[in-house]
C-alpha positions as CSV (number, residue, x, y, z in Angstrom):
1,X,41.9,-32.5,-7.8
2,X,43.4,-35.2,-10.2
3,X,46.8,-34.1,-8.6
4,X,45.2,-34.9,-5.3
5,X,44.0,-38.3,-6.5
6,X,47.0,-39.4,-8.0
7,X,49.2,-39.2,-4.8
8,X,46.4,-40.3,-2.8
9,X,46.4,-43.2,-5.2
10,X,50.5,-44.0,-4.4
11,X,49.6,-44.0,-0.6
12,X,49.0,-47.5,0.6
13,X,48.5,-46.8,4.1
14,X,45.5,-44.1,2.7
15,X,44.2,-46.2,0.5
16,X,44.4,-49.2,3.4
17,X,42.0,-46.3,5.3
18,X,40.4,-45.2,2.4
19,X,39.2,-49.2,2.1
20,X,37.9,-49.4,5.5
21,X,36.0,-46.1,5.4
22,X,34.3,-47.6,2.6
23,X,33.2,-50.7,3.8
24,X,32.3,-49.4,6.8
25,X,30.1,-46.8,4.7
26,X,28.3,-49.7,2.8
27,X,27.7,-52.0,6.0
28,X,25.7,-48.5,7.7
29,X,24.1,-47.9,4.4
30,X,23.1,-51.8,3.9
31,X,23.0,-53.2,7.8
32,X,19.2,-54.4,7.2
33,X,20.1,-56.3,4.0
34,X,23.5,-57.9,4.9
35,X,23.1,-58.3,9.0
36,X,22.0,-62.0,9.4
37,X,19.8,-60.8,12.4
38,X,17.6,-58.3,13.7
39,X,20.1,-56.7,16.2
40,X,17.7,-57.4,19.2
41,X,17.0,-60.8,18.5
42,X,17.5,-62.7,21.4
43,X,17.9,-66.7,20.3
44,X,16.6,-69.1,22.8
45,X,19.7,-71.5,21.7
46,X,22.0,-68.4,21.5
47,X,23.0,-69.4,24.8
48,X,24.7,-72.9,26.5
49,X,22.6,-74.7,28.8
50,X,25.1,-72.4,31.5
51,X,23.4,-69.2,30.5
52,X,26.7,-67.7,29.0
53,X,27.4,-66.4,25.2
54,X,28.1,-68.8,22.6
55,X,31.7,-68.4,21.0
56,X,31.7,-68.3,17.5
57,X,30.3,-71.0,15.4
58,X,29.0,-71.9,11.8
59,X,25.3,-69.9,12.7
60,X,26.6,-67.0,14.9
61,X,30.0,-66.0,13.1
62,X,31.4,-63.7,16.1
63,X,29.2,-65.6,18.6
64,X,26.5,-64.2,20.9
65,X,26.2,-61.8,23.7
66,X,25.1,-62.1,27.1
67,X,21.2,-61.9,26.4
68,X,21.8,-64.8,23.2
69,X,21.8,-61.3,20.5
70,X,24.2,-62.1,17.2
71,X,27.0,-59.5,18.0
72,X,28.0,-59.6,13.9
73,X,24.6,-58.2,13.7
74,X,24.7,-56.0,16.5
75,X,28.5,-54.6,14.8
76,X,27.0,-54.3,12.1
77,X,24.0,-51.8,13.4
78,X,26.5,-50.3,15.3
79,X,28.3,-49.4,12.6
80,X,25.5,-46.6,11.8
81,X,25.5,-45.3,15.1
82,X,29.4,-44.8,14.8
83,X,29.3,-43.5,11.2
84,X,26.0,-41.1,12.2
85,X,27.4,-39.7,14.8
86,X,30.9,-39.0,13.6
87,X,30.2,-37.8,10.8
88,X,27.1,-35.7,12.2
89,X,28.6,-34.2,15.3
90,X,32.4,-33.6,13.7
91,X,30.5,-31.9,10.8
92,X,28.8,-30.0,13.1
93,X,31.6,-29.3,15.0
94,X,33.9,-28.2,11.9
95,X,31.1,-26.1,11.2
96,X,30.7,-23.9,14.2
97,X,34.3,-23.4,15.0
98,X,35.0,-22.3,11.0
99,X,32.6,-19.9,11.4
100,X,33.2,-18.9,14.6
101,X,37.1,-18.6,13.7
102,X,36.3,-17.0,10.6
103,X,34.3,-14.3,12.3
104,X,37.4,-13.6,14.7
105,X,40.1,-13.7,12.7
106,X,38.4,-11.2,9.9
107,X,37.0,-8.6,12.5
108,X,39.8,-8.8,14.8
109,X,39.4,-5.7,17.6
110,X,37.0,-6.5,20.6
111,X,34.9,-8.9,19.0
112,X,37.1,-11.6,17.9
113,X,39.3,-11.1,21.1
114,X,35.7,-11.3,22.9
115,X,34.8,-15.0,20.7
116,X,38.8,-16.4,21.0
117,X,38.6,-15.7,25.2
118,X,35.6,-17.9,24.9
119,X,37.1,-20.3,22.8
120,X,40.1,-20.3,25.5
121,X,38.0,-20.5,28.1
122,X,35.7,-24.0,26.6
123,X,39.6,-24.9,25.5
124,X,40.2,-25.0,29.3
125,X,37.9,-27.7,30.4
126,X,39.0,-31.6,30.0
127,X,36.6,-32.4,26.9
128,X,36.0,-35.5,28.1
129,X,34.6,-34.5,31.4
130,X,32.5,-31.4,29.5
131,X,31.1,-34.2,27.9
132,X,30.5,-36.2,30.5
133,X,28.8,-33.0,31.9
134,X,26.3,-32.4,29.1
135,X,24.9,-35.6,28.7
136,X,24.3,-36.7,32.2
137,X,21.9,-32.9,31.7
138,X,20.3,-34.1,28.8
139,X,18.3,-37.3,27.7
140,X,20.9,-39.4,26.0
141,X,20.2,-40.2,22.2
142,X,21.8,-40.6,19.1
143,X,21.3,-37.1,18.3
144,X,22.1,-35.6,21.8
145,X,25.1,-37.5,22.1
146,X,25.9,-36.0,18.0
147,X,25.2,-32.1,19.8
148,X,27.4,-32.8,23.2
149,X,30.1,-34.0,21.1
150,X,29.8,-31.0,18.8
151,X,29.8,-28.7,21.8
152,X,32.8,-29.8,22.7
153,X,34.7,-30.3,19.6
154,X,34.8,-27.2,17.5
155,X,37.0,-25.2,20.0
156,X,40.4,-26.4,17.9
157,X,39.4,-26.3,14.7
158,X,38.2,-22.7,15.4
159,X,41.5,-21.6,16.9
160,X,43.4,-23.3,13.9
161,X,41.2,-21.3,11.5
162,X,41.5,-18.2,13.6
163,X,45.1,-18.1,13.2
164,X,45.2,-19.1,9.4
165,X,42.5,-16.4,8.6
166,X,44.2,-13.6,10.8
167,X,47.7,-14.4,8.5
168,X,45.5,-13.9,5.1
169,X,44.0,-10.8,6.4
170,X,47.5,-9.3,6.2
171,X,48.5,-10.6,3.2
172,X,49.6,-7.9,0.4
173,X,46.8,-9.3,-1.7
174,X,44.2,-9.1,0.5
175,X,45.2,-5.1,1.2
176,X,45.3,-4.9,-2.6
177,X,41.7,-6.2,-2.7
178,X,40.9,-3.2,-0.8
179,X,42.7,-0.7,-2.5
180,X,40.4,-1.9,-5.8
181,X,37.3,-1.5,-3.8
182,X,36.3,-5.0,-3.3
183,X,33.6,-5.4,-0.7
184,X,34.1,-7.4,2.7
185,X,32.1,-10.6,1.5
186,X,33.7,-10.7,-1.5
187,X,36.9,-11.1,0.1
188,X,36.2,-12.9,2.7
189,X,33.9,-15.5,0.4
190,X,36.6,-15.2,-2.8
191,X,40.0,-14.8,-1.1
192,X,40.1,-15.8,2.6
193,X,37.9,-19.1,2.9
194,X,38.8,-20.9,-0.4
195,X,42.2,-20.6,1.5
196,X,41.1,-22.2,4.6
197,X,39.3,-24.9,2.9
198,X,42.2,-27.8,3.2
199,X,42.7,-27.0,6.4
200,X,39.0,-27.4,7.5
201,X,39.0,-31.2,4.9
202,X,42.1,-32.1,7.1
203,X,40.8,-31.7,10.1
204,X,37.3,-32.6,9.7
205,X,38.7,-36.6,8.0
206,X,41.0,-36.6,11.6
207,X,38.2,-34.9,13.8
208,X,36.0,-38.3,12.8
209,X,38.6,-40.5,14.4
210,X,38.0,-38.4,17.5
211,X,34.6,-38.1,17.1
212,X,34.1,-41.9,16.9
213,X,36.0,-42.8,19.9
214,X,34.4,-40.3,22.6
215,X,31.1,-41.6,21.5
216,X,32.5,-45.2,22.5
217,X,33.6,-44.2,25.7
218,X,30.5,-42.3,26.3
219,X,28.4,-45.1,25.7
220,X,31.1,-47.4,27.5
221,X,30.7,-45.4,30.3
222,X,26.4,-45.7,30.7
223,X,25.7,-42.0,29.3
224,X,25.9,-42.3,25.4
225,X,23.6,-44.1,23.2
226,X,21.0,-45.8,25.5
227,X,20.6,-49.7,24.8
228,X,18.9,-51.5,23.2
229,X,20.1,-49.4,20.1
230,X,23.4,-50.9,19.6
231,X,26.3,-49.0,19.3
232,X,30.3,-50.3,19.7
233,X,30.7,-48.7,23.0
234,X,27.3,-50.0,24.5
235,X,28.6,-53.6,23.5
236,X,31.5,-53.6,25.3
237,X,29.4,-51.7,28.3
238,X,26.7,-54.5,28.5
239,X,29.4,-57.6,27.9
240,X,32.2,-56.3,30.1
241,X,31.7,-58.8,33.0
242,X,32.0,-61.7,30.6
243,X,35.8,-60.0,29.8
244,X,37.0,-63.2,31.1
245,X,35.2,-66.1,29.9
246,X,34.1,-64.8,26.4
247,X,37.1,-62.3,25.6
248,X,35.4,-61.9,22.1
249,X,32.7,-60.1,23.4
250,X,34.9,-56.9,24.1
251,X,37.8,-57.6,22.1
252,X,35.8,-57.6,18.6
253,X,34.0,-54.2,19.3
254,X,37.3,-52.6,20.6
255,X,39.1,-53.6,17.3
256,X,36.4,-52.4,15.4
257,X,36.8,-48.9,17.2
258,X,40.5,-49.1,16.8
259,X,40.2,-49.9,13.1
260,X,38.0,-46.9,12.4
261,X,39.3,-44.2,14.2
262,X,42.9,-45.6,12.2
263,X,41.9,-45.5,9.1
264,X,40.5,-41.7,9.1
265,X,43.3,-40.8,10.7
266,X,45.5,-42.5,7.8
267,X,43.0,-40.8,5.5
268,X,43.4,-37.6,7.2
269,X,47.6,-37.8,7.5
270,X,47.9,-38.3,3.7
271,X,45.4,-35.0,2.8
272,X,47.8,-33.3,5.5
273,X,50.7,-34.4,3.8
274,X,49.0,-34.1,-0.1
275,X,47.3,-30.5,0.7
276,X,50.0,-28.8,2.7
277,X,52.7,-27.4,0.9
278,X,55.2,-27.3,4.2
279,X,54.3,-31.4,4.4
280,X,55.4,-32.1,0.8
281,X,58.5,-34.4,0.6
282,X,58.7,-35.4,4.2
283,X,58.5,-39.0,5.0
């Protein structure tokens, strides 16, 4: 672990991401203390005498949005609705497709041939449009949109695990675990998964990045997180036909997507590079 931490440590690009993560952690965790504004707050001077958003300015830092709302405040809440729902629905995901890879790479025969056809068969449908699917069935909320996007997730994590875990199960020290007697959950729990585990911290830190941008273009697109809970997506949704005369509007939330899903994947690169033997040395 301290070897981990020290070449995390000589990474600036993780560390850039590792920054980011952090404050972006803090603002979710603190957004009623340090958010100037209750994000629904319309101001009856948080529009011009026109009706349109005010650009930034001494009071509203990042300006207002079309109904006179703070957007730094609104970011700011939105920030929990990004951070809930990637790291909810990727951990989810991670979840079912480790176990579900670990299950048929270890049993092998009919039933993990039965659960990797399945996997095959989710893998085959655009996961974007599977999305798209499931929440136009169910009523769109924070935590529906967190289980869509875990249904629709796990399917590569679970093939990657399945092909690690079929490759330790024919390992000579595995077979000598048998020959001593050693019980199936003990190898499994002792030998295989403790194996599997950087895999699974490498691809959950990138799976976030994912994660946080399908949620934005499922609330950009209407069938996410339904307004007036803010979320980065919605807030380019709603503002969209102001693209032109108050660019900040989009542009702000879109950089604060951007800047997310970068940093975990920086974060994620260097555990790739730090954890994986066959990454070591390559620039």
């Amino acid at each position: 672990m301290a070897e981990v931490l020290r070449r995390l440590a000589r990474d600036r690009l993780a560390l850039f991401g590792l920054g980011v993560i952090v404050a972006m952690t803090l603002a979710t965790v603190l957004a009623p203390v340090i958010a100037p504004y209750p994000p629904n707050e319309q101001f009856f001077d948080g529009l011009t005498l026109e009706g349109a958003p005010l650009p930034p300015n001494p009071r509203f830092w990042l300006g207002t949005d079309l109904l006179g709302r703070d957007l730094l405040s609104r970011l700011i809440f939105g920030a929990q609705t990004s951070m809930i729902i990637g790291v909810a629905a990727n951990g989810a995901a991670v979840l079912i497709g480790t176990l579900l890879g670990v299950a048929a790479g270890y049993a092998g025969g009919w039933a993990g041939a039965a659960i990797m056809r399945f996997t095959d068969l989710m893998m085959a449908f655009p996961a974007l449009l599977l999305a798209i699917v499931l929440a136009a069935i169910f009523t769109p909320s924070l935590w529906i949109v967190a289980l869509v996007i875990a249904m629709v997730n796990w399917v590569q994590i679970a093939r990657v695990v399945y092909t690690q875990t079929r490759s330790l199960a024919e390992r000579e020290f595995i077979e000598a675990c048998y020959s001593l007697g050693a019980t199936w959950p003990r190898i499994l729990f002792r030998h295989i998964v403790p194996h599997l585990l950087p895999t699974v911290l490498v691809w959950g830190t990138l799976g976030i990045a994912t994660t946080v941008l399908l949620e934005a273009t499922l609330s950009y697109l209407g069938i996410g997180v339904r307004p007036p809970t803010p979320s980065w997506g919605n807030i380019i949704f709603e503002n969209q036909t102001y693209f032109a005369t108050a660019p900040w509007l989009v542009f702000i939330p879109g950089a604060a997507i951007l800047l997310l899903a970068l940093s975990f994947n920086l974060l994620g690169d260097a555990l790739r590079d730090i954890l994986d033997p066959t990454q070591r040395g390559r620039a």
